[in-house]
C-alpha positions as CSV (number, residue, x, y, z in Angstrom):
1,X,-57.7,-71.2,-14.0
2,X,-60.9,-71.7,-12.5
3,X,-64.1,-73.0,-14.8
4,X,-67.8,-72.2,-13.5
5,X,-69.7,-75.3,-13.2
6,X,-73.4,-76.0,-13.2
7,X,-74.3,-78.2,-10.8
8,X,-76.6,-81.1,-12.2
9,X,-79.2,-80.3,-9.6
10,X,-78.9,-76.8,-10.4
11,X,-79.5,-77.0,-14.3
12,X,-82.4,-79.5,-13.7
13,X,-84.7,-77.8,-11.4
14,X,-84.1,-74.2,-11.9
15,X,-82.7,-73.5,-15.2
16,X,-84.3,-76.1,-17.4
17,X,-87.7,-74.9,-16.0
18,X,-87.1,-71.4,-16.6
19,X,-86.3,-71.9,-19.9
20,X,-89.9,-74.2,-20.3
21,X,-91.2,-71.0,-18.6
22,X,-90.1,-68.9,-21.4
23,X,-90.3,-71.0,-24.2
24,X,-94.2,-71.1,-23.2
25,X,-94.4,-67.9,-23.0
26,X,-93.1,-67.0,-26.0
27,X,-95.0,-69.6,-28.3
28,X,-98.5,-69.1,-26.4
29,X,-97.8,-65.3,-26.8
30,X,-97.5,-65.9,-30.4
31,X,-100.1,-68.0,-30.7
32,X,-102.5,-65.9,-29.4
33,X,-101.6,-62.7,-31.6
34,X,-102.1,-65.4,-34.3
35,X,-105.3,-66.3,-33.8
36,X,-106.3,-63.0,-33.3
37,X,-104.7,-61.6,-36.5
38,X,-106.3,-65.0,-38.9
39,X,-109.9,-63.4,-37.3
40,X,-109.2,-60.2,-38.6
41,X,-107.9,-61.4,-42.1
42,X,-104.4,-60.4,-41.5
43,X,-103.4,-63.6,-43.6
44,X,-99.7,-62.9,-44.3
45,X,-98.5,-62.5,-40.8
46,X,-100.2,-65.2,-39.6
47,X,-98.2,-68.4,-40.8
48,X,-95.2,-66.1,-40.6
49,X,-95.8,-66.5,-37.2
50,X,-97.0,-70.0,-36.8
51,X,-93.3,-71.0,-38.2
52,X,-91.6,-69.9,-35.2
53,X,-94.1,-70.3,-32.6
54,X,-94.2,-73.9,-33.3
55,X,-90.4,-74.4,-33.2
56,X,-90.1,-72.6,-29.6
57,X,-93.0,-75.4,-28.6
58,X,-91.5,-78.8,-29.9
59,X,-88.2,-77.6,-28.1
60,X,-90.0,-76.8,-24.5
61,X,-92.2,-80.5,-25.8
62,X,-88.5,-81.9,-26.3
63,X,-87.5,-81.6,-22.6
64,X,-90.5,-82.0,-20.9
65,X,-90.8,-85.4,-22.5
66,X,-87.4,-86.2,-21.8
67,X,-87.9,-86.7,-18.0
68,X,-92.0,-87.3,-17.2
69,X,-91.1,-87.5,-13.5
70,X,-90.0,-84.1,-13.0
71,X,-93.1,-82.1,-11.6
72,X,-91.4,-79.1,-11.7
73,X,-91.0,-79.0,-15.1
74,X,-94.8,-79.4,-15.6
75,X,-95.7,-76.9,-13.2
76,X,-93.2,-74.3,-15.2
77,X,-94.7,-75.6,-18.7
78,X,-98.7,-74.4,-17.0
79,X,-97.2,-71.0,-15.4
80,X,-95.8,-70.2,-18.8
81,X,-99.0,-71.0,-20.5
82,X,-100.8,-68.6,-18.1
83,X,-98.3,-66.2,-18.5
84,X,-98.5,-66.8,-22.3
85,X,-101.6,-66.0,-23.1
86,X,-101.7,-62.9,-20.5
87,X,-98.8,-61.2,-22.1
88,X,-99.7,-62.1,-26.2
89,X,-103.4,-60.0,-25.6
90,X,-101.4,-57.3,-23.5
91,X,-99.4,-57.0,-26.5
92,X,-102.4,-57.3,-29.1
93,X,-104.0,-54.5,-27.0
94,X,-100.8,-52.1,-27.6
95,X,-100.2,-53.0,-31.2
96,X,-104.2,-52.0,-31.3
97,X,-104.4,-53.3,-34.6
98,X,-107.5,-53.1,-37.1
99,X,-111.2,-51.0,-37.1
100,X,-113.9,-51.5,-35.3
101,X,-117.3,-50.5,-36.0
102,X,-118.9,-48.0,-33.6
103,X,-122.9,-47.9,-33.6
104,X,-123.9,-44.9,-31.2
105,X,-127.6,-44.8,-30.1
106,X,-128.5,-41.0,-28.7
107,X,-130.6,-37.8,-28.8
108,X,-131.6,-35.9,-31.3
109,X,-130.5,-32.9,-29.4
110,X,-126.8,-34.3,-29.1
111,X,-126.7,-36.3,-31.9
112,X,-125.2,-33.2,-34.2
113,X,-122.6,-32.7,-31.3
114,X,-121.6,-36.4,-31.5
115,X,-121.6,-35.7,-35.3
116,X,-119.6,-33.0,-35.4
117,X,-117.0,-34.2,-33.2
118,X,-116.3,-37.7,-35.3
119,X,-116.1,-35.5,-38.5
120,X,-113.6,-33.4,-36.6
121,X,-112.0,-36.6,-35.7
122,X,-111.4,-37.4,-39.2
123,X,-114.0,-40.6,-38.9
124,X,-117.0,-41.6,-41.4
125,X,-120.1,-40.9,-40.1
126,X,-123.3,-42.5,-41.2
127,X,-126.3,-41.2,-39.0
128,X,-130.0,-42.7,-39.0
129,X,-133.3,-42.0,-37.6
130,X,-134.3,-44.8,-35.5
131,X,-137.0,-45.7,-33.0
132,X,-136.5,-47.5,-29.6
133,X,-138.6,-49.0,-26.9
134,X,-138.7,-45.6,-25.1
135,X,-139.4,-43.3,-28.5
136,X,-137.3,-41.8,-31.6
137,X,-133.8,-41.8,-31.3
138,X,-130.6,-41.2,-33.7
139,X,-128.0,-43.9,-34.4
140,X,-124.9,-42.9,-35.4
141,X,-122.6,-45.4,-37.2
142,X,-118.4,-45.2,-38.2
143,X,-115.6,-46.7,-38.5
144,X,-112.6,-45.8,-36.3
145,X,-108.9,-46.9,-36.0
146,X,-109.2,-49.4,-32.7
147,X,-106.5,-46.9,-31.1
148,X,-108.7,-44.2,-31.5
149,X,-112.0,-46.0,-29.7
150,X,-110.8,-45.2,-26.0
151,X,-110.8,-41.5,-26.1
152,X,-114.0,-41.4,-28.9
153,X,-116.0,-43.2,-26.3
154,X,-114.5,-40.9,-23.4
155,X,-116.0,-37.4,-25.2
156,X,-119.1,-39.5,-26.4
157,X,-120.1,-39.6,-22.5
158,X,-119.4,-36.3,-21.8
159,X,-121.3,-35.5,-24.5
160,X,-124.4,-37.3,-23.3
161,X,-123.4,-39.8,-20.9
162,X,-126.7,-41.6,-21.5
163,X,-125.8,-42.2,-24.8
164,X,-125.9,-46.1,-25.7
165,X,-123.0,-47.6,-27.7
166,X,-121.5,-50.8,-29.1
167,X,-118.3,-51.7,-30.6
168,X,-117.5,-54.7,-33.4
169,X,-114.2,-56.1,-34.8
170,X,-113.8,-55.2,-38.3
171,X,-112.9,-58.0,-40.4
172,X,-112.3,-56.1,-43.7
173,X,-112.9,-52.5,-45.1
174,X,-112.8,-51.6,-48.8
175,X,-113.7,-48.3,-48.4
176,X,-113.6,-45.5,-45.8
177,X,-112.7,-42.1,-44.1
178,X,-110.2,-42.9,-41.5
179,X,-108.2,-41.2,-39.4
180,X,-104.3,-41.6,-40.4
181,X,-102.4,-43.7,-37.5
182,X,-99.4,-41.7,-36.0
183,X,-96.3,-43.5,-38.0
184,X,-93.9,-43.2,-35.3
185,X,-96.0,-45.6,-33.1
186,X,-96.0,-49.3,-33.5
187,X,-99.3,-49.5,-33.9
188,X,-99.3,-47.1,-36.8
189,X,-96.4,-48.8,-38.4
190,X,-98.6,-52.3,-38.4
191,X,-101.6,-50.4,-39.6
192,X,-99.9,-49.1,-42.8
193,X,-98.0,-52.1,-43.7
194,X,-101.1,-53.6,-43.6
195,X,-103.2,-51.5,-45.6
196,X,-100.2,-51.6,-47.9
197,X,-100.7,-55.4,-48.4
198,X,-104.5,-55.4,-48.6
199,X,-104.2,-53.0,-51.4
200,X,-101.9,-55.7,-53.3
């Protein structure tokens, strides 16, 4: 019977730096969607995380520290890190967690048509008269699901695509018109757990 063996060189400059590759990117993925989710108040899920992300770093610390005079080791310990941070906001961008506050500054001639379309949409609208350094103007102010803000912003423009807009993380809401988040999406199965555990 014949056993597969690892070479020594083998395991030490390919495999052992893979797996610092992955540990890093795992951790720094985590800790990114952490910080992200303490700014937004999403207390719960934070140390939740925090637990494991800082288990998967003390094991990549464990055998970095166990031979200083491998470079390769280092080198996969950055990449990960790069790689790391990339992929957690990739992944904070899908789970598009959260509400954002959209302040539109147009027309009065398309302001009702801008209206109109975020009532349609199932938003809160608050609208203003305003003035600005080139004469009267409406602003239009609501809160929308951060999933939502992409295509908003698209049929905004072709609305009036001199219309002036800015968008603001949402730290917390305690009341609202919202649109309901599809609940077969990730992103709508985050949103109403936690809307579930803000009500608590």
């Amino acid at each position: 019977m014949s056993f597969f063996i690892i070479s020594p060189d083998l395991y030490a400059w390919v495999i052992l730096p893979a797996l610092i590759f992955l540990a890093r990117v795992c951790d720094v993925s985590m800790e990114t969607i952490r910080v992200i989710y303490i700014s937004r108040g999403i207390k719960f899920l934070a140390p939740i995380i925090a637990f494991f992300e800082i288990i998967i770093w003390l094991l990549a610390m464990e055998v970095v520290l166990k031979d200083l005079s491998n470079v390769v080791y280092f080198m996969a310990y950055a990449f990960g890190f790069a790689a790391g941070t990339y992929i957690g906001l990739v992944i904070e961008e899908r789970l598009s967690i959260g509400t954002v506050i959209l302040r539109i500054v147009t027309t009065e001639e398309s302001m009702e048509e801008i209206v109109s379309f975020l009532e349609a949409e199932q938003a809160g609208v608050t609208s203003l008269e305003a003035r600005g350094s080139r004469g009267d103007v409406r602003m239009i102010i609501s809160l929308v699901n951060r999933t939502d803000v992409p295509r908003i912003t698209s049929h905004i423009e072709t609305i009036n695509s001199r219309a002036f807009f800015s968008i603001e993380d949402v730290r917390y809401v305690n009341q609202g018109i919202f649109r309901p988040k599809a609940q077969g999406t990730l992103a709508g199965f985050f949103s109403s757990f936690i809307h579930t555990q803000k009500r608590k």
